[in-house]
C-alpha positions in Angstrom: -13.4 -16.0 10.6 -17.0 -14.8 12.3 -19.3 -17.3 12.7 -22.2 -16.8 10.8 -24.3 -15.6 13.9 -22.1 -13.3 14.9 -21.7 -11.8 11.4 -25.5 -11.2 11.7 -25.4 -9.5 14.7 -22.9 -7.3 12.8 -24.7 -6.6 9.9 -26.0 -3.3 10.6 -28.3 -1.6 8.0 -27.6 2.5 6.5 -29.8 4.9 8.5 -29.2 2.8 12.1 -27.8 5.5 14.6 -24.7 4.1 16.7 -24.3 6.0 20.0 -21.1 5.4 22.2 -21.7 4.4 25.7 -19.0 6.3 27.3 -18.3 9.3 25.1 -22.1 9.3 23.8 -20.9 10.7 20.3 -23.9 9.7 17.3 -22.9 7.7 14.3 -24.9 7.3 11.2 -24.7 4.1 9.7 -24.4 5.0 5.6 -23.3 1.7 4.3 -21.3 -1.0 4.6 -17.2 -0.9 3.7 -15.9 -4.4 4.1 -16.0 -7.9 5.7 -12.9 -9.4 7.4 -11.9 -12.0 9.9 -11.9 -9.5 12.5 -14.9 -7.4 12.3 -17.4 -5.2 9.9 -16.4 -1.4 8.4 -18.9 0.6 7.8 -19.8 4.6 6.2 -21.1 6.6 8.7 -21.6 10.4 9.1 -20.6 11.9 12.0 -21.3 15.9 12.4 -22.1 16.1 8.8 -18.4 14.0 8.1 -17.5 10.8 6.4 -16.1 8.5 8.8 -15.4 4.8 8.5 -16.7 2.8 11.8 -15.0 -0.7 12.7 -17.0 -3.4 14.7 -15.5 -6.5 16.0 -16.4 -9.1 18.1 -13.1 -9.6 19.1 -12.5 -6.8 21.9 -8.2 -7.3 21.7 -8.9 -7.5 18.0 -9.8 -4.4 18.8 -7.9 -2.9 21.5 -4.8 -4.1 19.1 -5.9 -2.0 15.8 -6.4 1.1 18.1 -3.0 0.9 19.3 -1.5 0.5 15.8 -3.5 3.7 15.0 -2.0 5.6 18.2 1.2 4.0 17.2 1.0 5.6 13.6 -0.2 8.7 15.0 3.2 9.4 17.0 5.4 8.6 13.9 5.9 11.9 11.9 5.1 12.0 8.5 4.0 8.1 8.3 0.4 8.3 6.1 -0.1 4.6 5.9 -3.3 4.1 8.1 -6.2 6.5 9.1 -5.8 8.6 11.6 -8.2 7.4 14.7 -11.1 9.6 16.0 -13.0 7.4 18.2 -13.3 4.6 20.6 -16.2 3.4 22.5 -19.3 0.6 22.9 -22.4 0.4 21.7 -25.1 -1.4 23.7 -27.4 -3.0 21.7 -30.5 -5.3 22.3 -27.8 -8.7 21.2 -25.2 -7.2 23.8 -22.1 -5.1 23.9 -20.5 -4.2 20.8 -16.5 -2.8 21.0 -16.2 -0.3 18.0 -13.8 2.5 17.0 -14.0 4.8 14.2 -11.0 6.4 11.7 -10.6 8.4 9.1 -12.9 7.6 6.1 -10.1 7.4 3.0 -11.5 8.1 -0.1 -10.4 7.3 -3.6 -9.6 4.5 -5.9 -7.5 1.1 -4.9 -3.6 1.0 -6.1 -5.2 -1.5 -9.0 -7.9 1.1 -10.4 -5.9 3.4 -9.7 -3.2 1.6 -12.1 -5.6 1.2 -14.8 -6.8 4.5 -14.7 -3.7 6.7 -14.9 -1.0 4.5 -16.6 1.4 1.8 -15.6 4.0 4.9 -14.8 2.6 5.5 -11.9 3.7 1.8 -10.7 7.1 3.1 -9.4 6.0 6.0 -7.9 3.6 4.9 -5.6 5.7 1.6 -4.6 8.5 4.5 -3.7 6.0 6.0 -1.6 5.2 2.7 0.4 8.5 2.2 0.9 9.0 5.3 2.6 6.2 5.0 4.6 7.4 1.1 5.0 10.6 1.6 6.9 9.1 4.3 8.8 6.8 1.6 10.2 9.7 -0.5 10.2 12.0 1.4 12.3 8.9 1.4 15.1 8.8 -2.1 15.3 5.9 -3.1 13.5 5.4 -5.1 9.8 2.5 -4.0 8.3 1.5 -7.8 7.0 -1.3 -8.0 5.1 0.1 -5.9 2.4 -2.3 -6.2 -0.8 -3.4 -3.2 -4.0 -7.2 -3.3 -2.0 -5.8 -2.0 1.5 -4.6 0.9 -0.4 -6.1 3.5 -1.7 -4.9 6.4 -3.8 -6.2 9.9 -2.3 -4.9 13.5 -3.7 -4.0 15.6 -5.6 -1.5 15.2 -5.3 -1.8 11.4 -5.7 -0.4 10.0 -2.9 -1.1 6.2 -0.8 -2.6 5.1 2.4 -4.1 2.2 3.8 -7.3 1.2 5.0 -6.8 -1.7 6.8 -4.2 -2.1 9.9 -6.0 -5.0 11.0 -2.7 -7.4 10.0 -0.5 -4.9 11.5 2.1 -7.0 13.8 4.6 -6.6 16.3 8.2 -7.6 15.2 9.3 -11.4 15.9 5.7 -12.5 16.5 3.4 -14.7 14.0 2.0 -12.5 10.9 -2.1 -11.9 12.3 -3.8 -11.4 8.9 -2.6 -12.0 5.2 -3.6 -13.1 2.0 -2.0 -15.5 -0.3 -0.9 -14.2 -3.2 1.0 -11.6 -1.5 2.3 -14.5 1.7 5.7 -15.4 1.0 4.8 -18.8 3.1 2.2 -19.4 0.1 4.8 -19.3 -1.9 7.4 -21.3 -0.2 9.5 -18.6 0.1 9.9 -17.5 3.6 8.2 -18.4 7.2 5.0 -16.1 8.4 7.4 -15.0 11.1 6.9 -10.8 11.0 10.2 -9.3 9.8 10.6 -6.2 7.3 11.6 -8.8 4.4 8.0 -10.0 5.0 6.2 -6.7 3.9 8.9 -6.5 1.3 8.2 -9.7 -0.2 3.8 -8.6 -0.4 5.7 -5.2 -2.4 7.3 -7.4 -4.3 3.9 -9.1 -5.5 2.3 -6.1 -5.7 4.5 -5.0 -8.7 4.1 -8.3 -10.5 0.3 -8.0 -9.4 0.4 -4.8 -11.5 1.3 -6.3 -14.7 -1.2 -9.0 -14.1 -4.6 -7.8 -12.6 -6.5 -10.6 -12.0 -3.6 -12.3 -10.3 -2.5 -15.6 -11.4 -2.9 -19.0 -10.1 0.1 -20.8 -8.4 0.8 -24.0 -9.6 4.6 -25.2 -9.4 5.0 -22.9 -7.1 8.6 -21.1 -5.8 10.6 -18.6 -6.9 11.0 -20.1 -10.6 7.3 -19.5 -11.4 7.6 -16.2 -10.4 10.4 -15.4 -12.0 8.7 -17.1 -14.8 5.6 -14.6 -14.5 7.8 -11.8 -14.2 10.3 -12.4 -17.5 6.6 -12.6 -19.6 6.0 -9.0 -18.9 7.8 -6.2 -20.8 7.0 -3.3 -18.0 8.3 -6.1 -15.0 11.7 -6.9 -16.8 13.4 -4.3 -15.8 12.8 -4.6 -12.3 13.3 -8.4 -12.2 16.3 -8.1 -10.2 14.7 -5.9 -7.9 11.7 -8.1 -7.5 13.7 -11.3 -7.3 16.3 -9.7 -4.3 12.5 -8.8 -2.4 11.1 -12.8 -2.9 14.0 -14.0 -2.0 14.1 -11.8 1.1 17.7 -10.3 0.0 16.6 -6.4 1.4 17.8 -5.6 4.5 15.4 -2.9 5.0 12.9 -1.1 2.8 15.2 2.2 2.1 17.8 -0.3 0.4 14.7 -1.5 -1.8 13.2 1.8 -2.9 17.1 3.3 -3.3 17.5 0.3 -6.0 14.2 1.3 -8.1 15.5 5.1 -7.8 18.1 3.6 -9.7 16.6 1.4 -12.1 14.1 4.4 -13.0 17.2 6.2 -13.6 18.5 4.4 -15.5 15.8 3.7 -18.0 15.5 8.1 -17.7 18.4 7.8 -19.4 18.1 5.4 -22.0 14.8 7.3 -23.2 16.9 10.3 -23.8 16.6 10.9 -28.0 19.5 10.8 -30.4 19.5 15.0 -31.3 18.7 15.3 -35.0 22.2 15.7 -36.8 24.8 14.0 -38.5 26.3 11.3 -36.9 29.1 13.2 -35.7 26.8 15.3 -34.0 25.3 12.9 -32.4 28.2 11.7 -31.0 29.4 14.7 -29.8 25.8 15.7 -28.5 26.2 12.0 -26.7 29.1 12.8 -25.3 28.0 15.9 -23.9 24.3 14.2 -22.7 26.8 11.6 -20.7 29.2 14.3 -19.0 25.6 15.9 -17.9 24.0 12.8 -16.5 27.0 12.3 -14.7 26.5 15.5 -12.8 22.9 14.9 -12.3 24.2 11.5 -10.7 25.3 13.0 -8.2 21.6 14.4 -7.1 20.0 13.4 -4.4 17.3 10.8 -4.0 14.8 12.7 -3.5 14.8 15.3 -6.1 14.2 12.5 -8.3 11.2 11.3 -6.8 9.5 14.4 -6.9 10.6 15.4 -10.6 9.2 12.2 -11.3 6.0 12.7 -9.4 6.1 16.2 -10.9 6.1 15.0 -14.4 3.3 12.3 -13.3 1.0 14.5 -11.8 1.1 17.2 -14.5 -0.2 14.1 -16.9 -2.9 13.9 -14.0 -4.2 17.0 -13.7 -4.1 17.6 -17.4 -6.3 14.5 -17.7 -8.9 15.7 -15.2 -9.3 18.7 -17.4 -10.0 16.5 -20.1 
């Protein structure tokens, strides 16, 4: 953490100007983001633009956040962190100060997000991590510390990003930054080694974490008080399995993941299909016929699905912004 002295140093008030040494560009200090271990995000305004501007006292804190950012800039189509737009000094009366800025995301967390629209949205913007997830996967990093307030819902359409890389970590080496709840090590479960399963575990809690917003606190312990958690939920049954294969670090990779909750949400598509108004008879027959047709539409590819479901979702958004 930043000692206290430091953190004052850092504590820059709204209206301060922030000029880079070496590139000399002018940031206006609007208000502060966030406090972490490694440094102080602020609002600023650059060129009459929100942008968010990260100080740290640590310059390979630093150094190492910029080249996630560069890292995420050369993988195509991955949207999970800011894009980066800056990175420079600023010398002030207390000394140097190593500072780069980003892209300012704005919009509401995964959680508010959650409580605003509906708990439909659950599945669709997990699928969307996971996307993005073995994406980041398949460059060699793990994202780490994966939690609903580093991500933040932007749109329309609604889709995720992240505003904080700062537990972004290289494959094989010790997790940097994480938070409890989400840590499978917390838990019991798993080392703090960084490994795919490791982000997939955080997902994992970040379902659960959806069906109980204020968390919960751990007392036993292990998988059986998760499991516990999860089988006290109506929304989380379904995707016990699911969640229980991610805790126990069972996924390979996050495509195998996110193809299993295509499946489940098929599956429950299906079930939610009404009986057609009839005699029984009919209805049979209609069933019969419904079955033979989902069995063709089984054969459709993954992603069709996802985006009739986001479809369907964001038509139920839009219509409740006109409202």
């Amino acid at each position: 953490m930043m000692n206290n002295s430091l953190k004052n140093q850092f504590k820059v008030t709204p209206g301060t100007i922030v000029k880079g040494k070496w590139h000399g560009n002018r940031y206006t200090i609007i208000k502060e983001l966030g406090c972490g271990a490694n440094g102080i995000v602020y609002l600023a305004e650059f060129q009459n633009q929100h942008v968010a501007i990260k100080m740290s006292e640590n310059g390979m804190s630093i150094t190492s956040e910029v080249n996630v950012l560069k890292s995420f800039a050369k993988a195509q189509g991955l949207a999970l962190g800011p894009s980066l737009l800056d990175v420079d000094d600023w010398e002030t009366k207390a000394g140097k100060i190593s500072f780069y800025t980003m892209e300012y995301i704005h919009g509401p967390d995964f959680m508010s997000f959650i409580q605003q629209k509906g708990k439909a949205w659950v599945s669709v913007l997990v699928l969307q991590l996971l996307s993005d997830l073995e994406k980041l996967h398949q460059k060699g990093w793990v994202f780490g510390d994966l939690k609903p307030e580093n991500l933040i819902i932007t749109g329309p359409p609604p889709t995720i990003r992240c505003i904080d890389v700062g537990g972004t970590t290289i494959q094989g080496r010790a997790i940097k930054e994480f938070t409890e709840f989400y840590d499978r090590g917390y838990w019991g479960l798993g080392s703090r080694k960084a490994d795919p399963a490791y982000d997939l575990f955080a997902a994992g809690m970040i379902i659960i974490n959806s069906a109980y917003p204020k968390r919960f606190v751990k007392t036993t312990g292990g998988l059986n008080q998760l499991i516990s958690a999860i089988r006290q939920k109506n929304e989380l049954q379904s995707y016990e399995n699911i969640i229980k294969k991610a805790l126990e670090g069972q996924y390979q990779s996050a495509a195998a993941m996110r193809h299993d909750i295509i499946e489940i949400n098929r599956r429950d598509k299906n079930k939610a299909v009404p009986h057609a108004v009839g005699s029984r008879g009919t209805r049979q027959a209609r069933s019969r016929q419904t079955y033979k047709k989902q069995k063709k539409k089984g054969n459709l590819t993954e992603t069709v699905l996802v985006i009739f479901v986001i479809f369907i979702l964001y038509a139920v958004y839009v219509y409740g912004q006109i409202l």
